[in-house]
KOLRO-330866 format. One record per residue (C-alpha): residue in three letters; residue number from 1; x, y, z. Coordinates in nm, 2 decimals, padded with zeros to 4 digits. Each point is the difference from the previous one (the first is absolute). Example, Ala and Ser with C-alpha at 12.3 -4.5 7.8 and 13.67 -1.06 7.14 Angstrom:
+-----+-----+--------+--------+--------+
| res |   n |      x |      y |      z |
+-----+-----+--------+--------+--------+
| Ala |   1 |  01.23 | -00.45 |  00.78 |
| Ser |   2 |  00.14 |  00.34 | -00.07 |
+-----+-----+--------+--------+--------+
% end
This chain:
+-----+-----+--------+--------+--------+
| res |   n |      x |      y |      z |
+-----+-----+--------+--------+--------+
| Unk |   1 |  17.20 |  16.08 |  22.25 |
| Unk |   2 |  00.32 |  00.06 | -00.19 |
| Unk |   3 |  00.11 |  00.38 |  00.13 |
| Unk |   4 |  00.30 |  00.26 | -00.16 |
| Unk |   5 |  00.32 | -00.25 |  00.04 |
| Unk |   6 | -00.24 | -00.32 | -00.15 |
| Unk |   7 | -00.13 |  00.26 | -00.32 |
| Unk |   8 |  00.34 |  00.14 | -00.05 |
| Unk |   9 |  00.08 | -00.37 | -00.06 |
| Unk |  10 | -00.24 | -00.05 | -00.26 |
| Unk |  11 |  00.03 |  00.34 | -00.16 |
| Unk |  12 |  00.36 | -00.06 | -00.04 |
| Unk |  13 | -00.03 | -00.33 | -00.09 |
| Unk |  14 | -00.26 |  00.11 | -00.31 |
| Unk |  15 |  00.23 |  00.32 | -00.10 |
| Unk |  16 |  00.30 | -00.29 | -00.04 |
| Unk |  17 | -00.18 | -00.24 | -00.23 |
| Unk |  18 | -00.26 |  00.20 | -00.18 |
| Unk |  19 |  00.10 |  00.35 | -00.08 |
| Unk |  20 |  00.00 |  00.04 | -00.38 |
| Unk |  21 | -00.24 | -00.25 | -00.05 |
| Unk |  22 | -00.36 |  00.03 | -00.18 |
| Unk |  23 | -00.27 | -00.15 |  00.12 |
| Unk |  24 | -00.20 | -00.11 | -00.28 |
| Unk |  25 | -00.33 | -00.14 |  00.13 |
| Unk |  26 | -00.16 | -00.02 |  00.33 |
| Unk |  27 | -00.20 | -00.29 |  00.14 |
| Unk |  28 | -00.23 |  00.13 |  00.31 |
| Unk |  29 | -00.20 | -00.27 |  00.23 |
| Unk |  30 | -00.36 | -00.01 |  00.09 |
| Unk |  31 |  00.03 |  00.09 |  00.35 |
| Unk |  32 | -00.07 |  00.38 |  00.04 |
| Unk |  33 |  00.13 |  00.08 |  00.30 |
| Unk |  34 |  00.37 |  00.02 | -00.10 |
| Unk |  35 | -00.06 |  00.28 | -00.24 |
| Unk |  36 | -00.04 |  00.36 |  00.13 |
| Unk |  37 | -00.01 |  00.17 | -00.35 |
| Unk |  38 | -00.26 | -00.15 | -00.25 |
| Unk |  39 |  00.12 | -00.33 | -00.20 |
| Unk |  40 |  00.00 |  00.20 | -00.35 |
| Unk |  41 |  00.19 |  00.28 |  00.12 |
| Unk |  42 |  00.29 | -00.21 |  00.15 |
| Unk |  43 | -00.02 | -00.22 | -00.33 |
| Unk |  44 |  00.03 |  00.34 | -00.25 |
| Unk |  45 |  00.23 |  00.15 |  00.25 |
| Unk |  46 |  00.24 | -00.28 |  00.03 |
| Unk |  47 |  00.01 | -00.15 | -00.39 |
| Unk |  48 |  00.25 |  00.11 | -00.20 |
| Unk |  49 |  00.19 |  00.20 |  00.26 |
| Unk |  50 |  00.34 | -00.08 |  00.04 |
| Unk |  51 |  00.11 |  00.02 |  00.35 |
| Unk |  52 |  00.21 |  00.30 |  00.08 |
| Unk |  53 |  00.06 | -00.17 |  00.39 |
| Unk |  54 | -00.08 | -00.11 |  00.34 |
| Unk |  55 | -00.01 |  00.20 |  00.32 |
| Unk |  56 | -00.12 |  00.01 |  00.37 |
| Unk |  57 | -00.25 |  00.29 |  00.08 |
| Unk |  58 | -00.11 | -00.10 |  00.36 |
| Unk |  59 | -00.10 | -00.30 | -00.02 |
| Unk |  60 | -00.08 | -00.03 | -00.35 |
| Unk |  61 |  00.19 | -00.09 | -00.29 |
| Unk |  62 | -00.01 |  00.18 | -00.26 |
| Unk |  63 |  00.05 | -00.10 | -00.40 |
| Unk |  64 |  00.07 |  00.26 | -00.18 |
| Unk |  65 | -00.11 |  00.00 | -00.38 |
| Unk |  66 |  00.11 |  00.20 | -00.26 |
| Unk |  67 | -00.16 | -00.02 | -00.43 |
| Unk |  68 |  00.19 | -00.36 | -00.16 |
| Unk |  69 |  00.23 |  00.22 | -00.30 |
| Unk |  70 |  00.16 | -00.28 | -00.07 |
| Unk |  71 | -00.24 | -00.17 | -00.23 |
| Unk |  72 | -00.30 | -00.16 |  00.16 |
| Unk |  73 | -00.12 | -00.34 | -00.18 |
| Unk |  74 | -00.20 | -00.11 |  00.30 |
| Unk |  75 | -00.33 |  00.17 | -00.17 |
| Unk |  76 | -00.12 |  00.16 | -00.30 |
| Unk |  77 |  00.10 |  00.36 | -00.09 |
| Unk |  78 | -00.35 |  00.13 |  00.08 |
| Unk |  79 |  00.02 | -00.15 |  00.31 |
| Unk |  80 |  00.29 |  00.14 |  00.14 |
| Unk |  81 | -00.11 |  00.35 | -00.11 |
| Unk |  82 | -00.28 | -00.01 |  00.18 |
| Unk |  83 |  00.16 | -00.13 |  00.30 |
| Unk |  84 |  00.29 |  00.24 | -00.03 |
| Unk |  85 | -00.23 |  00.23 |  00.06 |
| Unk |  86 | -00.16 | -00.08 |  00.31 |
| Unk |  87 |  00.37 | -00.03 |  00.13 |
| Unk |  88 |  00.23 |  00.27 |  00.03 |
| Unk |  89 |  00.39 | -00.04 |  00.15 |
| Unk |  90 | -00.12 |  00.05 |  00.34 |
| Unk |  91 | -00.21 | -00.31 | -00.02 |
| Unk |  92 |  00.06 | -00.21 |  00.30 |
| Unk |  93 | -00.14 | -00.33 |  00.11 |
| Unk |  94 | -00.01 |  00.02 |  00.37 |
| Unk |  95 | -00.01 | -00.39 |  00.15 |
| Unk |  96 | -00.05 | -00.03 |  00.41 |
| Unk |  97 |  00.06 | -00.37 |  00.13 |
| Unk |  98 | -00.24 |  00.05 |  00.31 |
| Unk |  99 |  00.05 | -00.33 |  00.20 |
| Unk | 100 |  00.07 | -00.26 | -00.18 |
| Unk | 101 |  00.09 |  00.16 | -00.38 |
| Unk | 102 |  00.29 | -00.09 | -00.22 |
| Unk | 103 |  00.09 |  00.17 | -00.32 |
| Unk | 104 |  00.27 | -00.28 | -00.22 |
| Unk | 105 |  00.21 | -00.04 | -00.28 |
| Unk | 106 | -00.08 | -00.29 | -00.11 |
| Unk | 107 |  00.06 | -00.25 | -00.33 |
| Unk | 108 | -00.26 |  00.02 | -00.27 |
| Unk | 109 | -00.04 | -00.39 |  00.10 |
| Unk | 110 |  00.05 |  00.01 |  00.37 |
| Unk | 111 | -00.33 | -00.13 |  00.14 |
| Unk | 112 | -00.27 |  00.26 |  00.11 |
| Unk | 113 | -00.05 |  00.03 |  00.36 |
| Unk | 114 | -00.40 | -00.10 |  00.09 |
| Unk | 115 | -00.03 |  00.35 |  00.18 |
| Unk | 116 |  00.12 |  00.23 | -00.31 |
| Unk | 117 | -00.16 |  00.32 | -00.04 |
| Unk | 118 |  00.19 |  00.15 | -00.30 |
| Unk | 119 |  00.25 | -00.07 | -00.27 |
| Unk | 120 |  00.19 |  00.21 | -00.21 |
| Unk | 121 |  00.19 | -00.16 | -00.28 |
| Unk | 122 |  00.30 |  00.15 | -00.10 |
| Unk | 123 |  00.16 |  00.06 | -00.32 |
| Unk | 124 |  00.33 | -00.22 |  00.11 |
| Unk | 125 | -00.25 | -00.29 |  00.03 |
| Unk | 126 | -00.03 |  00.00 |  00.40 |
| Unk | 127 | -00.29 |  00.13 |  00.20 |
| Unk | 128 |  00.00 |  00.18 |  00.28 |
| Unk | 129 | -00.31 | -00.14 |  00.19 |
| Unk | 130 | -00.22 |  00.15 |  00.32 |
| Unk | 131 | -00.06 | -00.27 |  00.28 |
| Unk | 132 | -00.25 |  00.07 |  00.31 |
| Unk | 133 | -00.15 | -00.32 |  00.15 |
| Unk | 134 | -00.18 |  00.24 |  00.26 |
| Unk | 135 | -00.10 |  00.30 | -00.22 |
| Unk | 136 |  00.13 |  00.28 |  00.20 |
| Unk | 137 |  00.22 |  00.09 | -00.25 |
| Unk | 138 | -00.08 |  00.31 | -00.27 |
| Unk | 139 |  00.10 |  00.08 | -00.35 |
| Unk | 140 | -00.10 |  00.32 | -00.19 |
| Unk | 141 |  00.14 |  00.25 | -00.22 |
| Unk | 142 |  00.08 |  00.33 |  00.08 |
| Unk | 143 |  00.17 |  00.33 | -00.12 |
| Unk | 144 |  00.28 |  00.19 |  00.25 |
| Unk | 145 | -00.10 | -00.22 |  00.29 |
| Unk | 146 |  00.12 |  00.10 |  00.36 |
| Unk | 147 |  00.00 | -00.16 |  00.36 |
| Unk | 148 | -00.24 |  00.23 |  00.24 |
| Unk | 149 |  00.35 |  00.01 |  00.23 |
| Unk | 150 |  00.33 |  00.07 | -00.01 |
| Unk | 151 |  00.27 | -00.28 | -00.12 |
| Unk | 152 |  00.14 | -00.15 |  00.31 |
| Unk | 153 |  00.37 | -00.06 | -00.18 |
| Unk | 154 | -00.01 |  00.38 | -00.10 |
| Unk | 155 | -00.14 |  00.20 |  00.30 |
| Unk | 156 |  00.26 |  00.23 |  00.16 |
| Unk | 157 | -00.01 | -00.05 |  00.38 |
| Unk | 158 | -00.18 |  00.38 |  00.06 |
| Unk | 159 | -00.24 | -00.10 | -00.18 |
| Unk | 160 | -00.08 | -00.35 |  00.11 |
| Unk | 161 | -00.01 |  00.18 |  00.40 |
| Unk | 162 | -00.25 |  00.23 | -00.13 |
| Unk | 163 | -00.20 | -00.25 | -00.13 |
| Unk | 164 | -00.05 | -00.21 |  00.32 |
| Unk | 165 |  00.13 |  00.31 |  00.27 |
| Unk | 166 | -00.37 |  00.09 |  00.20 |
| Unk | 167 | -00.21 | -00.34 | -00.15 |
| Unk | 168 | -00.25 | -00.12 |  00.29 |
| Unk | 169 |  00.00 | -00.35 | -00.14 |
| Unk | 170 |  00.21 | -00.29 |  00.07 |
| Unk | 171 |  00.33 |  00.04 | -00.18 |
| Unk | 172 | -00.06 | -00.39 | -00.20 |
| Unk | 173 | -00.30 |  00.16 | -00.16 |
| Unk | 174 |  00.16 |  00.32 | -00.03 |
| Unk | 175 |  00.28 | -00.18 | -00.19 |
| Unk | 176 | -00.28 | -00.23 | -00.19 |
| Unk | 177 | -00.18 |  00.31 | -00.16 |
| Unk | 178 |  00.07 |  00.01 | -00.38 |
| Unk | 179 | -00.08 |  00.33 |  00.01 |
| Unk | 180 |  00.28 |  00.09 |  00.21 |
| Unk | 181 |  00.25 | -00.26 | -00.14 |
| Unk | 182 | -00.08 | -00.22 | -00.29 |
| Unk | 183 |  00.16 | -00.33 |  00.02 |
| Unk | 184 |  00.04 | -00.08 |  00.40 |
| Unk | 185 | -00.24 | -00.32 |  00.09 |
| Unk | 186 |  00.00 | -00.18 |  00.33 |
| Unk | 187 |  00.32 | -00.23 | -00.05 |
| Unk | 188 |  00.21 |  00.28 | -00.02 |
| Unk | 189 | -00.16 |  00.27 |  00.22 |
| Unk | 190 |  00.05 | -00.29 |  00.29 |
| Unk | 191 |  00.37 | -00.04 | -00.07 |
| Unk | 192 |  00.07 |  00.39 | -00.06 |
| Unk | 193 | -00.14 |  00.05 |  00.33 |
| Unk | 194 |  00.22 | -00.29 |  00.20 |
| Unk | 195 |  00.31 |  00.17 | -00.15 |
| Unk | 196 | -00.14 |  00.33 |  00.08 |
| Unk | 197 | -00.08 | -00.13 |  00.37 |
| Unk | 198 | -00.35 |  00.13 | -00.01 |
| Unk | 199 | -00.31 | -00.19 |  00.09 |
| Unk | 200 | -00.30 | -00.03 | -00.28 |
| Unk | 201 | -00.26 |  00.17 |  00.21 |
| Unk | 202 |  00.21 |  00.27 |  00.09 |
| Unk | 203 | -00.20 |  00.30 | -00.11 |
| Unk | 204 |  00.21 |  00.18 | -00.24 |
| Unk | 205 | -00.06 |  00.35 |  00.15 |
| Unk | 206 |  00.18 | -00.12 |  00.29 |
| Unk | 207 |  00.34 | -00.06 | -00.18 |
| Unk | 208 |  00.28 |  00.23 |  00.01 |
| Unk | 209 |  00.21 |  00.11 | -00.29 |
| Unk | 210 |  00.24 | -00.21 |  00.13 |
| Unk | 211 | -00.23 | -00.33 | -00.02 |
| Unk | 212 | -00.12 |  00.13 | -00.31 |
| Unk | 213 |  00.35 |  00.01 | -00.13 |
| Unk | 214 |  00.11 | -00.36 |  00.08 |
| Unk | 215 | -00.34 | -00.09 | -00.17 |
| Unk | 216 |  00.07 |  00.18 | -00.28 |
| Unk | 217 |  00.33 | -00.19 | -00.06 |
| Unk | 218 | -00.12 | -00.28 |  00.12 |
| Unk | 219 | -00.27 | -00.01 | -00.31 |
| Unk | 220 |  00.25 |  00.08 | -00.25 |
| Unk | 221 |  00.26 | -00.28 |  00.16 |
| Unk | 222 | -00.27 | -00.29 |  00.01 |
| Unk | 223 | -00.16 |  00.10 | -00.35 |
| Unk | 224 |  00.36 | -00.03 | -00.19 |
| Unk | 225 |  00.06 | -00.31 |  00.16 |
| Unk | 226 | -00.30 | -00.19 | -00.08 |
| Unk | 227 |  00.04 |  00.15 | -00.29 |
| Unk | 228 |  00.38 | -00.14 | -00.11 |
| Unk | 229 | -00.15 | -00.41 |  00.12 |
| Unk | 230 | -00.32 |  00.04 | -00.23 |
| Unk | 231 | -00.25 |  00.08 |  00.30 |
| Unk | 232 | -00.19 | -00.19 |  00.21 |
| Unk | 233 | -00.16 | -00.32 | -00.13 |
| Unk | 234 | -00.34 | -00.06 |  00.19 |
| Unk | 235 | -00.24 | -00.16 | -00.14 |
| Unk | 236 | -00.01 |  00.00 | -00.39 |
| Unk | 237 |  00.25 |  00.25 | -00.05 |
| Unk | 238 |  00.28 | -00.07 | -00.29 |
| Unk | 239 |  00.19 |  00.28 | -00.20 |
| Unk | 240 | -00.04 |  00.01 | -00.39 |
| Unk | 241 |  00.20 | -00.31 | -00.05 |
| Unk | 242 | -00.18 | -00.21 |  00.23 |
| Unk | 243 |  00.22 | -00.01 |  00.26 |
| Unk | 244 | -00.06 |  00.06 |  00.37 |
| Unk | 245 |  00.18 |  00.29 |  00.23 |
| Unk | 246 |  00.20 | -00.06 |  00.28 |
| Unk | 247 | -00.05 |  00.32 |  00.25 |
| Unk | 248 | -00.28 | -00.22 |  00.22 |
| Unk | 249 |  00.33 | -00.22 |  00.14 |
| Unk | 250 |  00.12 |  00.38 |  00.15 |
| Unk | 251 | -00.30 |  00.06 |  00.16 |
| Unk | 252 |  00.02 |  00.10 |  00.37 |
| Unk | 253 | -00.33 |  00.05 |  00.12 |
| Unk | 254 | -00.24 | -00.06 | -00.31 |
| Unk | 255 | -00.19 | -00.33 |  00.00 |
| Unk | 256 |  00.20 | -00.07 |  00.36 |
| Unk | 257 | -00.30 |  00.01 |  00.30 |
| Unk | 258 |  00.19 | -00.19 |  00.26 |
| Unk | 259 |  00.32 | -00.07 | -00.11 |
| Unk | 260 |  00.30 |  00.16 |  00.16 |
| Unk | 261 |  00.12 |  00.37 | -00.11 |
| Unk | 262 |  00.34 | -00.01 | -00.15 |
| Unk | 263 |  00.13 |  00.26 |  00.19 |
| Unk | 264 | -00.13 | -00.07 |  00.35 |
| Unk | 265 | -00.20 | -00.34 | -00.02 |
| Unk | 266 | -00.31 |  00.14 |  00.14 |
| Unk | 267 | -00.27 | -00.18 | -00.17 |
| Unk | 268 | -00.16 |  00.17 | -00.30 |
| Unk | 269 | -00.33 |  00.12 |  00.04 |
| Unk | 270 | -00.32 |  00.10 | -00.24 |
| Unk | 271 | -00.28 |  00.21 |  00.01 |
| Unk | 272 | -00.24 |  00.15 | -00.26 |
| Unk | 273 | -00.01 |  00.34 | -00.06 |
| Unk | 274 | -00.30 |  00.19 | -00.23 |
| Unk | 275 | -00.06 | -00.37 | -00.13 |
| Unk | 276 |  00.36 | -00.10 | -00.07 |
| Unk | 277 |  00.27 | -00.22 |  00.14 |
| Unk | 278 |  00.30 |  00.16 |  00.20 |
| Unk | 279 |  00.26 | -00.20 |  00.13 |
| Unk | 280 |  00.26 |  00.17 |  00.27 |
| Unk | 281 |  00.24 | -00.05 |  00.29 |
| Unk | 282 | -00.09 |  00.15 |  00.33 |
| Unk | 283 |  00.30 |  00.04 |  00.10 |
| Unk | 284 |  00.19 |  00.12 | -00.27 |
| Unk | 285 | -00.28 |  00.21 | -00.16 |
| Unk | 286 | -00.09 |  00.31 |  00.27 |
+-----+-----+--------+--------+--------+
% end
């Protein structure tokens, strides 16, 4: 699942190309699992709008709208007064890739991937189009829409030890739960903690300031790094452009059961915690 450094990506990615741009129609699939808000609201929401830009809340992107003033000839004047007022400034079309999503620029007559979900066409003649071969993904439309946790590239270090000083559970879940942090997944939870020195199952009540510290930093380091080589390309993720991330060639101890740690050459091992993969050294990680 494409975590922060992997939606950054994207978010920047769609901000680049597409800010300024109006989308003038939008094409939704048949499939209804993709769409969290009902197909006519996303349609009224998104037609017309002229995208104000692109963000990362969490692990969500965020397209923010704004009313078209510069002349919209996508639809009839009725139909953009009706619309316009359905949609106020705040308007935001909220897109989260789940597993396997994609959201692409694309060429008006670039071919259309078998497992599209959702295609906007834009005013410049491109679309941006929503790909999710496994239907995990979600797009809705929302007004002022906020992560339950606290941004993981903005917490304060006082803050972040609060949130996990005292936790009885493991510190991987602890560092897993949106509502705590929005934007941490497994990838790099696993490699925040190798840096750290800290083993998964470790239960976070039982870290010091001191280990929470190192964590803390060691977040932030891993995050911005993933972030500056496009993230981690797993599976089916690309950024907005297509293209694949880099990050999974730095990995120390993600995806790694068995091979040799790159500090110490013990061999890496895995275990699942509350249902998820956790890959560690045990000799590094205490």
């Amino acid at each position: 699942m494409p975590e922060l450094p992997e939606v950054e990506t994207v978010a920047r990615g769609l901000a680049k190309h597409v800010t300024g741009d109006v989308i003038e129609s939008v094409w939704l699939g048949s499939k209804p699992e993709p769409l969290k808000s009902p197909a006519g609201e996303i349609v009224k929401t998104l037609e017309g709008a002229r995208i104000a830009g692109a963000r990362r809340v969490g692990k969500h992107i965020v397209i923010d709208l704004e009313e078209n003033m510069t002349g919209d000839k996508a639809r009839p004047r009725s139909r953009r007064r009706k619309a316009n007022a359905s949609r106020s400034e705040s308007s935001q079309w909220i897109v989260h890739l789940g597993m396997t999503g994609q959201m692409l620029v694309c060429k008006a007559d670039e071919a259309i991937e078998k497992h599209t979900h959702a295609i906007a066409r834009l005013a410049s003649g491109r679309e941006l189009r929503f790909v999710d071969p496994r239907r995990f993904g979600r797009l809705s439309v929302a007004h002022g829409f906020q992560a339950p946790g606290d941004e993981p590239l903005e917490v304060q270090l006082d803050r972040f030890v609060k949130l996990f000083h005292g936790r009885k559970t493991p510190i991987k879940s602890a560092l897993l739960n949106q509502k705590l942090l929005s934007g941490v997944g497994n990838i790099y939870a696993d490699e925040a903690l190798f840096r750290a020195g800290i083993r998964p199952r470790r239960r976070a009540a039982s870290l010091t300031k001191e280990n929470l510290r190192r964590l803390y930093l060691a977040v932030q380091e891993v995050l911005k790094e993933a972030i500056e080589v496009g993230g981690s390309s797993i599976s089916d993720y690309v950024d907005a452009d297509g293209q694949e991330g880099y990050f999974q060639l730095q990995h120390r101890v993600y995806g790694r059961e068995g091979e040799p740690c790159l500090v110490c050459k013990t061999p890496i091992k895995r275990t699942v915690i509350a249902g998820r993969s956790s890959h560690y050294c045990p000799n590094c990680q205490k």
